[in-house]
N, C-alpha and C positions, 0 to 999 in steps of 0.2 A: 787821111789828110785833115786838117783843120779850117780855118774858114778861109784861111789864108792861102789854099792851096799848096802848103807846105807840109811835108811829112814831120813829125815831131820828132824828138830826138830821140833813139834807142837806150834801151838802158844798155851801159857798158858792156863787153864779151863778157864771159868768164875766161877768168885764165887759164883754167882746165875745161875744155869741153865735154860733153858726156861722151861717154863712149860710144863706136860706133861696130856695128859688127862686121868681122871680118868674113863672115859662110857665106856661101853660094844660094841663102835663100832671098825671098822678095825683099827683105827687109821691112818696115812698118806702113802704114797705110798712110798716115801722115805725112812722109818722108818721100812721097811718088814722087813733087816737083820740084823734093832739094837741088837735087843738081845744074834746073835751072836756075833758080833764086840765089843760088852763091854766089851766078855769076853778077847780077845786079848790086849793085852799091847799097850801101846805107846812110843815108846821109843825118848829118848829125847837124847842130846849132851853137854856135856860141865858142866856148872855151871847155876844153878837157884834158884833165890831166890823171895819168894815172901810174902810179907807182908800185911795181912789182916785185916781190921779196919772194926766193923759198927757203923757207927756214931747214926743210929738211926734205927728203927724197918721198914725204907723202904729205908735207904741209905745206901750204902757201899763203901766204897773206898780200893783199892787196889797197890801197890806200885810192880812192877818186874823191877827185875833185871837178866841179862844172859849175858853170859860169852860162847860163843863158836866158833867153826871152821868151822862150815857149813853155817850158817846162822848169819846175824849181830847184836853183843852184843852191849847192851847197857840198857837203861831204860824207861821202859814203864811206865805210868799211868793208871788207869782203874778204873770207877766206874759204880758203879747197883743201879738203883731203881726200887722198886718195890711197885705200886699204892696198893690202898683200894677198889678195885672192885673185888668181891671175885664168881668165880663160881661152886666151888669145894676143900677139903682138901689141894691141890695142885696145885691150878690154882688163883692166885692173877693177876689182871691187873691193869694198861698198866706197863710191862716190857721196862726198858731200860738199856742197859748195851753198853760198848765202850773200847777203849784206844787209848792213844794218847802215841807216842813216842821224843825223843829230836828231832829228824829230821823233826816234825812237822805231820807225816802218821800218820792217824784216820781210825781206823774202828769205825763204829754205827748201832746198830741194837736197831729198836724197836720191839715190839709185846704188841698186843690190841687185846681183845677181844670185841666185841660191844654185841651180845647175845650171847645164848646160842649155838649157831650152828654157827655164823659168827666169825671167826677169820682171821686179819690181820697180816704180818708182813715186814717192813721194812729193808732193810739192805745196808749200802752204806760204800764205801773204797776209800780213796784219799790219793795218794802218790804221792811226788814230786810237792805238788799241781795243782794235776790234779785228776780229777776224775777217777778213777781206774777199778771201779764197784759199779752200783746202780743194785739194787735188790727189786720187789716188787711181795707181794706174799698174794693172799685172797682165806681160807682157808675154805670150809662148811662143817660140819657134818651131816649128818642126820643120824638118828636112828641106821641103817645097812651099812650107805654106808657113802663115803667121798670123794666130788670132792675138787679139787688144781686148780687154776690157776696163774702161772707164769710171769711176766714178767720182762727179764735182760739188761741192757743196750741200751733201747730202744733210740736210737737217730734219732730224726726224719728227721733232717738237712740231715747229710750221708745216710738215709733211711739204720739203720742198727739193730738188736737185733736177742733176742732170744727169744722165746715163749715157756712156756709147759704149758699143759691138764696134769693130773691126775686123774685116778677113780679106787677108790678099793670099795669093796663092798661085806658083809657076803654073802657066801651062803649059809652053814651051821653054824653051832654052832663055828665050831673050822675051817671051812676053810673058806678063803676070796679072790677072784681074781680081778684081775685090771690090766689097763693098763696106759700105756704114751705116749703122743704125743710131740715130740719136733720139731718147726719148729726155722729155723736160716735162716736171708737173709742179706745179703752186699755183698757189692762190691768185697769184697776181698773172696766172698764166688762162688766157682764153680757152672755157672751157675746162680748167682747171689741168690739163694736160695737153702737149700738142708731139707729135712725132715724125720725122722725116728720114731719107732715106738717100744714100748717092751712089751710084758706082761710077768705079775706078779703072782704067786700066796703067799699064807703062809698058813702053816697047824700046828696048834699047838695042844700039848696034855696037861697032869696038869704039866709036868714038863719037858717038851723038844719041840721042834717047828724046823718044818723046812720051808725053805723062796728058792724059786727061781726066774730069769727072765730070759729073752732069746729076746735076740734084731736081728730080722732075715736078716734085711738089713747089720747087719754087723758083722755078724754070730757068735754073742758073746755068751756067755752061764753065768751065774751066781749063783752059791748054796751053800745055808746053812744048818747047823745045829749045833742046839745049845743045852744040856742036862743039868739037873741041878742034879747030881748023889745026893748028900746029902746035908745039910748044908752047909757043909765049901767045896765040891768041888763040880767045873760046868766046862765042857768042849765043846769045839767050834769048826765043820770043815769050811771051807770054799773052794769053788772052783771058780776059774775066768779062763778062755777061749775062744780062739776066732781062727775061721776056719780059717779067714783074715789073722791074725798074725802066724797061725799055733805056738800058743804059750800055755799053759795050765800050772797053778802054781795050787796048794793047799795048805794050811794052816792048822796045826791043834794050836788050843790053849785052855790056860788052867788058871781056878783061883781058888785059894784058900784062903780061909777066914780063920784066925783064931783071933778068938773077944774076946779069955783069952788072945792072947798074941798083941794084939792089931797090927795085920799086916796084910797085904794082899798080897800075891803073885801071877803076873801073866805073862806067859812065853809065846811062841811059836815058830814053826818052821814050816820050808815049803821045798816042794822039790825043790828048788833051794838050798839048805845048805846054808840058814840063821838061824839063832837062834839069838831070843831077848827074853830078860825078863824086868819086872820090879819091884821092893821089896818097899812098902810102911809101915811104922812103925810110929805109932802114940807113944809119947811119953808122956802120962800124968805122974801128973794131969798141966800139961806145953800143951800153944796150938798149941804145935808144932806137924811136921807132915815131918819125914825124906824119903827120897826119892832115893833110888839107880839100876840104869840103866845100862845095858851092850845089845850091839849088835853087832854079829859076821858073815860077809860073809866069810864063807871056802872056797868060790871058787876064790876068787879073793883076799885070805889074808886082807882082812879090819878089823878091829875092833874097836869100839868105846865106850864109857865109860859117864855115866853120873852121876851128885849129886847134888840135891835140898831139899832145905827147905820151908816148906811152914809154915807161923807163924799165926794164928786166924782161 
């Protein structure tokens, strides 16, 4: 959040998201408390418009526009490909997707799968033409278990980057534990190097899951939970803490579907007296897709208001 107690504003989805796996394994280490965080809203500021075109069955082009007070308006480009290398219902490779803005800043990310168990993926930002953040990341599956390796801005000149490990791995049916290792070294880093450590667990059942980690070096704590009560509603807690900070928020949120009336709503709030929601409304048989956004700090009087269109 800002000083304002306002979340800034996301950069846009992509139109094609990355792929996700369809096995029976833990899936990534990262990914332990997606299922709750979907259900949470995103709240956005201002004006957003975004315009979606696919030229062909693996190209897509995209067109945004934003209009706000937190973060700088203006227009963005964006396009997705998506290769003929198929390993599953929902896994097409190699993935590319980007945007470039007037000012010349590009994000680019790829993802390539090579087999069945090897997954690659790329991801680099340049602002101000300068290199911002490179990102490279080779991902293995096996059967029950899943290692990650890391590497962020490795510059070898300044002898500076980040390194992570990741390893989840079933032990049961429905439970999976793992951990992370993260080492960081530069000059500008205490000591010249610093390292830490977190494990993980997730426990899911046919219609609820819950996800924690606990980093002891910096005595943070992390928890989910996530339920899918019926069809149209699913709700979400989350807790974030840390002994260091002697600081402790929770989150609860919530969504609900309704597919006769073609919207989706989804809210939260936390004990810090924030409250956001956000209301999406498809509007056939038009491929439009309305979009309205509201978040309020009660403690510090902020509120802010958002409205986007999304068209394809």
């Amino acid at each position: 959040m800002n000083s304002a107690g306002v979340p800034p504003s996301p950069e846009p989805q992509d139109p094609i998201p990355p792929p996700v796996s369809t096995d029976h394994g833990p899936g990534t280490f990262e990914d332990i408390h997606r299922k709750c965080k979907e259900i949470f809203p995103v709240p956005f500021e201002g004006a957003k418009l975004m315009i979606n075109k696919a030229l062909s069955n693996n190209f897509q082009i995209n067109h945004i526009f934003t209009m706000s007070s937190l973060l700088p308006s203006g227009y963005k480009f964006g396009s997705t490909y998506v290769g003929t290398k198929q390993f599953g219902p929902m896994e097409v490779f190699p993935v590319m997707y980007g945007d470039l803005d007037a000012s010349g800043n590009m994000t680019a990310n790829i993802i390539h799968q090579f087999t069945k168990s090897l997954r690659c993926k790329f991801f680099s930002q340049i602002q101000g033409g300068n290199w911002q953040a490179t990102q490279i990341t080779t991902e293995y599956r096996g059967s029950d278990w899943t290692g990650v390796f890391t590497g962020g801005n490795i510059d070898i000149i300044n002898e500076s980057g980040v390194m992570v490990c990741q390893y989840l791995k079933n032990i049961t049916k429905k439970l999976c534990m793992g951990s992370e290792l993260v080492y960081q070294y530069g000059k500008t880093i205490p000591g010249n190097e610093m390292c830490t450590y977190t494990l993980a667990g997730k426990y899911a059942g046919d219609d609820w899951q819950f996800s924690g980690n606990v980093t002891p070096s910096a005595a943070g704590l992390h928890m989910c939970y996530s339920q899918k009560v019926n069809e149209s509603f699913s709700v979400g807690v989350e807790l974030e803490g840390s002994l260091r900070t002697q600081e402790c928020t929770t989150t609860i949120g919530y969504q609900i579907d309704l597919p006769t009336a073609n919207m989706t709503f989804k809210g939260q709030f936390d004990s810090n007296w924030c409250v956001g929601s956000v209301l999406e409304k498809r509007l056939p048989p038009l491929p439009f897709t309305l979009a309205l956004c509201g978040f309020g700090n009660h403690v510090k009087s902020t509120y802010r208001f958002g409205i986007g269109l999304y068209v394809g």
